[in-house]
C-alpha positions in Angstrom: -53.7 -81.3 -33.4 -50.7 -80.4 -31.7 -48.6 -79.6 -34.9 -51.8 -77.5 -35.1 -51.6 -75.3 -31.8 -48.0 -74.9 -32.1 -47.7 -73.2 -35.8 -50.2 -71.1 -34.6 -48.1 -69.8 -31.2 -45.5 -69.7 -33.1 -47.3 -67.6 -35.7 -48.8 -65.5 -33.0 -45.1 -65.1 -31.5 -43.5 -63.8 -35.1 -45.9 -61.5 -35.6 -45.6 -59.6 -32.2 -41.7 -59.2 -33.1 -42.3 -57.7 -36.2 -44.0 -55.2 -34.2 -41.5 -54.7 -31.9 -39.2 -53.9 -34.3 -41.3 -52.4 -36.9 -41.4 -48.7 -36.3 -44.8 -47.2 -35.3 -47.2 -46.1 -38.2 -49.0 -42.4 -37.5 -51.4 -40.5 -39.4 -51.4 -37.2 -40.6 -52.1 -34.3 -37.5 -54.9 -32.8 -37.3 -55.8 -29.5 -36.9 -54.8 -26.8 -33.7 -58.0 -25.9 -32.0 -58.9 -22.9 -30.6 -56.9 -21.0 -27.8 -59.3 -21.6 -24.5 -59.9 -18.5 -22.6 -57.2 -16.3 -21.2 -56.6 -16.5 -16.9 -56.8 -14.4 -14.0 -54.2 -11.2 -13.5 -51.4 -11.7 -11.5 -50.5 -9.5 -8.5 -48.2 -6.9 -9.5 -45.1 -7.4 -7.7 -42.9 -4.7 -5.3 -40.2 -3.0 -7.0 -37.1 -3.4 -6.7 -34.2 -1.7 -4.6 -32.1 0.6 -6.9 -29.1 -1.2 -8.0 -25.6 -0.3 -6.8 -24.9 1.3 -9.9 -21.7 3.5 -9.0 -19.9 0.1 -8.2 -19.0 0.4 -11.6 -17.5 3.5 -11.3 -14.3 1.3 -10.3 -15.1 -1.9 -10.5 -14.5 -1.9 -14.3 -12.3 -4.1 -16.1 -10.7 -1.4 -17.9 -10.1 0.1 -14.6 -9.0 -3.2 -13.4 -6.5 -3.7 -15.7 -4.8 -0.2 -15.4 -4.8 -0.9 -11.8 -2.6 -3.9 -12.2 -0.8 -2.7 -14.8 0.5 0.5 -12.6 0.7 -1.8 -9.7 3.0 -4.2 -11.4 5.6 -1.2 -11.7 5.5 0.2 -8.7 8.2 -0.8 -5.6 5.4 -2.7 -4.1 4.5 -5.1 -7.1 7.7 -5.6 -8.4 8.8 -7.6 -5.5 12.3 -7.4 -5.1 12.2 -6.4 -1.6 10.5 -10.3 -0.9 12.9 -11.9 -2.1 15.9 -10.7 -0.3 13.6 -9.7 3.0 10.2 -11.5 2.7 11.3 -14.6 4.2 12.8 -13.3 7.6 10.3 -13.5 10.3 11.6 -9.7 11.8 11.2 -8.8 8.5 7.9 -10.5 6.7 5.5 -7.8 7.9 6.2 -5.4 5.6 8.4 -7.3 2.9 6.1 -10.5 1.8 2.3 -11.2 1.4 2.3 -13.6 3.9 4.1 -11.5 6.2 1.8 -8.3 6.2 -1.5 -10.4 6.1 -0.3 -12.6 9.2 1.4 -9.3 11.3 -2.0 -7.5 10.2 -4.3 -10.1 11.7 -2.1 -10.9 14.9 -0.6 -7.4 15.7 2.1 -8.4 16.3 5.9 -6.9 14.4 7.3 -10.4 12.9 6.0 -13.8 12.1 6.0 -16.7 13.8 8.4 -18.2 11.8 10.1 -17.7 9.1 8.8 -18.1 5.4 10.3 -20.5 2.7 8.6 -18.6 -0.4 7.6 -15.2 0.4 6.2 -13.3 -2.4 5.2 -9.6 -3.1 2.2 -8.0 -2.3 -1.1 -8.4 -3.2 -4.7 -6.4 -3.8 -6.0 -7.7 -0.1 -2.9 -6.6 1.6 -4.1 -3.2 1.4 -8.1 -3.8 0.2 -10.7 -5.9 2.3 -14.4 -6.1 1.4 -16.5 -2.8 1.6 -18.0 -2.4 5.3 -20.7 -0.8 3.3 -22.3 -0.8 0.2 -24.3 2.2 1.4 -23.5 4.8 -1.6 -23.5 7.6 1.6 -20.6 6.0 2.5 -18.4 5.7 -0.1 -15.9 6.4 -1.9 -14.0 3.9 1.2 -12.2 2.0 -1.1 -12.4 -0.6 1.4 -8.9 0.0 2.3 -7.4 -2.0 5.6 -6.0 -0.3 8.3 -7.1 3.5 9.5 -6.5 3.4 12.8 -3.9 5.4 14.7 -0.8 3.5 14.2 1.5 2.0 17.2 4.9 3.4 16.7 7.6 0.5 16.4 10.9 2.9 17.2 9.5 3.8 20.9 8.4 0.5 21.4 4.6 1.1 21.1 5.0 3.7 23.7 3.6 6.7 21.4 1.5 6.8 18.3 0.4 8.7 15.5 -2.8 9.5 13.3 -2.5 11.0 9.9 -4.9 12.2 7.8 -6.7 10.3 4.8 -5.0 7.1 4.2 -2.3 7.6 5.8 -2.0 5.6 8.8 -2.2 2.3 6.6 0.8 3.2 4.9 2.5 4.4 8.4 2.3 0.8 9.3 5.2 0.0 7.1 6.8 3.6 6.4 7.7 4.3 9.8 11.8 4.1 11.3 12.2 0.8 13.0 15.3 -1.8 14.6 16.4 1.3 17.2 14.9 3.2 20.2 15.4 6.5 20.3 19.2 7.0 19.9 19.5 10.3 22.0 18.5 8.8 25.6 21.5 8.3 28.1 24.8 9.9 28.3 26.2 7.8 25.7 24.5 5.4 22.4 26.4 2.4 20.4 26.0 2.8 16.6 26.2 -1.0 16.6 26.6 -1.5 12.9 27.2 0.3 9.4 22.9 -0.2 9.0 22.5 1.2 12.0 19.5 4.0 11.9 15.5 4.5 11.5 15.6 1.6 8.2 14.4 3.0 5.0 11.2 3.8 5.4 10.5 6.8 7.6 8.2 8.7 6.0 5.4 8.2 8.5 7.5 9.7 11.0 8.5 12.5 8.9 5.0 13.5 7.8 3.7 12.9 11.5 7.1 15.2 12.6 8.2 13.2 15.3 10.7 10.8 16.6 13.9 12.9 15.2 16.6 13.9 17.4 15.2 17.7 18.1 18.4 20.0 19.6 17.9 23.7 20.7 18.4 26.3 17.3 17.7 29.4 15.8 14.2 28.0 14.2 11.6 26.6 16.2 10.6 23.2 15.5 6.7 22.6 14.8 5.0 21.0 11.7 3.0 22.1 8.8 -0.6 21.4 7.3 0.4 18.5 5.4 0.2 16.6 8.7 -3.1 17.2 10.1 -4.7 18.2 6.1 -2.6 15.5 3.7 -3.0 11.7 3.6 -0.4 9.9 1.3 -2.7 8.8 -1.5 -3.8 12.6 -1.7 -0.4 12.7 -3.3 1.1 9.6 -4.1 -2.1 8.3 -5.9 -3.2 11.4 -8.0 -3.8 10.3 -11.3 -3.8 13.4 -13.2 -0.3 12.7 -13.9 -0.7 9.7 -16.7 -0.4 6.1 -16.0 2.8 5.9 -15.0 3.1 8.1 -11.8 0.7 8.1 -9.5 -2.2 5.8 -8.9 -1.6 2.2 -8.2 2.4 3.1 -9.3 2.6 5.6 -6.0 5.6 7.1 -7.9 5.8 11.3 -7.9 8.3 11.2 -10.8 8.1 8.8 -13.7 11.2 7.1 -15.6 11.6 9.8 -17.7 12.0 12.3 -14.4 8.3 13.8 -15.1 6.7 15.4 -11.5 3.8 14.5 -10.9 2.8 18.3 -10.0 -0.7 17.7 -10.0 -0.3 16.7 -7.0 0.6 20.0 -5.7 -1.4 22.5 -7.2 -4.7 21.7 -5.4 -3.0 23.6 -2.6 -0.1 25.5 -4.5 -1.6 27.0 -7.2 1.8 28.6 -9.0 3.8 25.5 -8.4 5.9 24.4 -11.4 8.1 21.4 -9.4 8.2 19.6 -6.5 10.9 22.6 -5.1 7.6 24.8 -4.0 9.1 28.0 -1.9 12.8 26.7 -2.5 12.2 23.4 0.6 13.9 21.1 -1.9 17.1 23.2 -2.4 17.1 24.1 1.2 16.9 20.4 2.5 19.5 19.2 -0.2 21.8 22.1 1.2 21.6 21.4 5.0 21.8 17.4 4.7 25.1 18.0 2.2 26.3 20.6 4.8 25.5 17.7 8.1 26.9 15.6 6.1 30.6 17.1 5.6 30.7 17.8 9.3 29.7 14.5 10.0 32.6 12.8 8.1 35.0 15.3 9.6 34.1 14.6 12.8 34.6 10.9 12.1 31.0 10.2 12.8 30.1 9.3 9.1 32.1 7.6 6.2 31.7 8.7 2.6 31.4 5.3 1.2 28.4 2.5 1.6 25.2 2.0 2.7 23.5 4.6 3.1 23.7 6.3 -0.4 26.8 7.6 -0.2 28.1 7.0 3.3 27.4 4.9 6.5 27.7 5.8 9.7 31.0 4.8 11.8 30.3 2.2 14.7 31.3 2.6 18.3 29.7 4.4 21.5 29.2 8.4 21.5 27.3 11.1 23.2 23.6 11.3 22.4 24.0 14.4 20.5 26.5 13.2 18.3 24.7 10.4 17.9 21.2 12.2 17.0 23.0 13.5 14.4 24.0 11.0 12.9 20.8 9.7 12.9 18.8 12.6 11.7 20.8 12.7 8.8 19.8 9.3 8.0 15.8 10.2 8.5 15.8 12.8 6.6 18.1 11.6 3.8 15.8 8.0 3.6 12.4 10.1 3.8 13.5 10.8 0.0 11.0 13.5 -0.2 13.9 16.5 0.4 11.4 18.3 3.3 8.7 18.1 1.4 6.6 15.4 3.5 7.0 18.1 6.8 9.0 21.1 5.7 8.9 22.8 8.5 10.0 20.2 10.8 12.5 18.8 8.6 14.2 22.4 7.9 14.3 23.6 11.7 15.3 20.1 12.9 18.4 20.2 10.1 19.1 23.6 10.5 19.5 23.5 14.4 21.2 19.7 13.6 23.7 21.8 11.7 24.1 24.8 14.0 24.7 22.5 17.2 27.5 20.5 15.1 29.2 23.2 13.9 30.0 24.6 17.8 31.5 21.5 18.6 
């Protein structure tokens, strides 16, 4: 009886494994049935706000890529000036990345310390995030800066406000290292770089902080000051890809002007030289600089391209100058940034030399 009951369990067991691993046996579907009865309507939803559609008017990767493309030969992208400048803290605000975004965010002219691998600028140096993304407010280009902009020369005693985009270029392009070198009886040209650096264009355009002597012209400014921003210039792109823009450059390699730039205002202009300002400019800063070098205030050879200025202690006059000629010969722009403060300024610079 018990060999019985256990060949039957035993039975009972090998048939449940079979099932187990036997796979499962399915007949044939049947037919779909009908579709049941269709529901309710749904609420018809709100629209939608309008999309930001003219985003894309820049924010384009074609667009994109000419932006970096221009950007990555311009002065600014190359980087050089990191390298041999970006790391020093007196120097990092407008020489590295790290520099200008610290400076920007503390106010303050050099880091905290110095930095061990500065590198060269970047979009957000000069770009934040759109304030708005109100289409009534654009095109803002969410650029940084726009404020009036603290002059470093004076020591933040005076500022100045120029028109368009120009004031967040002025926080770099402005003379720096000396105070004004015409107050007292007598200034020390302390060394062979001594001067506004080599970037005063923002005081040039604003027309201030030159050495201004008595003269036969009278010394005042012209509408590019209060009607001009840089970009208005600098950043026309009706030139081709490789001036203007995101390259900043007025003249390409091939020494093509970017007169485009000119003919919204001065309609007949074929050159940069518009009402001779060029040639006069390139005439008085030769002419100031022969009387500098024969009054041994100026050497031919060195720094500044061409010459340097002679160290030691001199009147203030003598010592203006010297130092307008270095202004205006670093402004690059031959007058055409202020003409008429640049040529009266020169022209009575010259004049006031010559009596001595």
């Amino acid at each position: 009886m018990k060999k019985r009951l256990s060949l039957l369990v035993f039975s009972a067991l090998a048939v449940c494994a079979l099932l187990v691993v036997m796979p499962g046996c399915t007949g044939p579907e049947g037919p779909t049935g009908e579709n049941g009865a269709a529901g309710l309507d749904g609420t018809d939803g709100t629209d939608g706000v309008d999309a930001n559609s003219f985003c894309i008017e820049c924010h384009t990767m074609d667009n994109k890529n000419t932006v970096k493309a221009q950007f990555a030969m311009s002065s600014h992208g190359i980087g050089n000036y990191a390298g041999y400048a970006g790391g020093r803290s007196d120097c990092a605000k407008c020489h590295s990345y790290q520099g200008a975004m610290e400076t920007m965010m503390t106010g303050m002219d050099t880091t905290a310390t110095s930095i061990a691998i500065p590198v060269a600028f970047k979009c957000d140096n000069c770009h934040d995030f759109h304030g708005s993304l109100d289409e009534a407010d654009f095109p803002d280009y969410a650029l940084r800066g726009g404020e009036p902009v603290s002059l470093i020369s004076d020591g933040h005693m005076s500022e100045i406000d120029l028109a368009g985009s120009g004031n967040a270029c002025a926080e770099c392009h402005q003379t720096r290292r000396v105070t004004e070198p015409y107050n007292g009886d007598s200034v020390n040209i302390s060394s062979t770089h001594w001067g506004g650096h080599h970037g005063p264009q923002g005081n040039v355009l604003a027309g201030v902080g030159a050495f201004e002597p008595e003269g036969s012209m009278t010394i005042g400014n012209t509408a590019h000051t209060s009607m001009t921003g840089c970009s208005d210039c600098h950043m026309n792109k009706e030139g081709g890809t490789d001036v203007g823009g995101h390259n900043f450059s007025m003249t390409s390699d091939t020494d093509v002007e970017n007169i485009a730039a000119c003919t919204a205002c001065h309609a007949s202009a074929t050159s940069f030289d518009v009402a001779n300002i060029q040639s006069d400019i390139h005439s008085l800063l030769d002419d100031l600089h022969g009387l500098l070098v024969e009054h041994g205030l100026y050497s031919e050879e060195g720094i500044h391209d061409g010459g340097h200025p002679v160290t030691g202690m001199y009147p203030a006059n003598k010592a203006g100058a010297v130092f307008n000629y270095i202004l205006f010969e670093e402004d690059r722009s031959l007058g055409v940034h202020n003409p008429k403060y640049v040529k009266a300024v020169l022209t009575n610079t010259v004049e006031m030399v010559e009596a001595w």
